[in-house]
Structure formats: structure tokens, C-alpha cells
N, C-alpha and C positions, 0 to 999 in steps of 0.2 A: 796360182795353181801349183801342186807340186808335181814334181817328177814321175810319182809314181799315179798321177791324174792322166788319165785316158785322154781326156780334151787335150792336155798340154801335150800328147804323142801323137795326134791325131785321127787318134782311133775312137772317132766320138760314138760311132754306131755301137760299139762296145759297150758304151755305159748300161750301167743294171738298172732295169727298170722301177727297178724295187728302192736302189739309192737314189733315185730321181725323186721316185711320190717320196721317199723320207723326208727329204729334205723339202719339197715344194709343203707339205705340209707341216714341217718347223716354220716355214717361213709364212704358214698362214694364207698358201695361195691355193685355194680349194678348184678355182674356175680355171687357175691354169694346170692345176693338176687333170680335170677333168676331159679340158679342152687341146692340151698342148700336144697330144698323137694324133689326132685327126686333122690337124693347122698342120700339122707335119707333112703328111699326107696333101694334104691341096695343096700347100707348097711345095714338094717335090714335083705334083704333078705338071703346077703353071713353070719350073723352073725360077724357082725363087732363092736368091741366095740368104745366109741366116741371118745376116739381120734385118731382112725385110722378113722371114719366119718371125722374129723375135717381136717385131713391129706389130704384125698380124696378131701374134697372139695375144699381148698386150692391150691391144687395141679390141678384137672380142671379149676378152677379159671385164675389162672397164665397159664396154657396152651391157654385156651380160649382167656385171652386177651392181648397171644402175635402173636395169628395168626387174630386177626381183625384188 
């Protein structure tokens, strides 16, 4: 990360939603671009730290796009 990356000051709520879907969609991840605010969401709400967030989404992810 660099310096001037929000993650690396930790002001991750900050990040622009718009360079998030860019980049999830350079990288080709359409169900986590979909799915990834609302895992947010249950996650906040059960008290979940991020990489159990990150777990969960992956984890719908991979569920999601083996029954479509």
C-alpha cells in the first residue's frame, strides 16, 4: 500500500466506492463486487472482525458462483 492509500492511514471507511467496484471489476470479481456491502453489513452487525468479513465474502462468493 502506499502512503497516500486510505487502508494504509486507516481511514478505510473513506475509501470511494467507485475505486472499489473499479478495481473489483479489473479483477474480474463481479459477485464480490455485488455481494461485498451487504457481508459488510451482517458483519458489522454480528461483530465480526475483517478477516472473518473477508472469509464470509469469499466464501458467498465461491458458493454463489458455483450454483449459477
Amino acid at each position: 500500500m502506499t502512503k497516500g492509500d486510505s487502508a494504509a492511514s486507516g481511514a478505510t471507511a473513506t475509501v470511494p466506492p467507485v475505486l472499489l467496484a473499479h478495481h473489483l471489476k479489473q479483477l474480474k470479481l463481479p459477485t464480490i463486487l455485488r455481494e461485498h456491502e451487504k457481508v459488510a453489513r451482517e458483519a458489522a452487525r454480528d461483530g465480526v472482525d475483517h478477516v472473518r468479513y473477508l472469509l464470509r465474502l469469499v466464501k458467498n462468493s465461491r458458493t454463489l458462483n458455483f450454483t449459477h
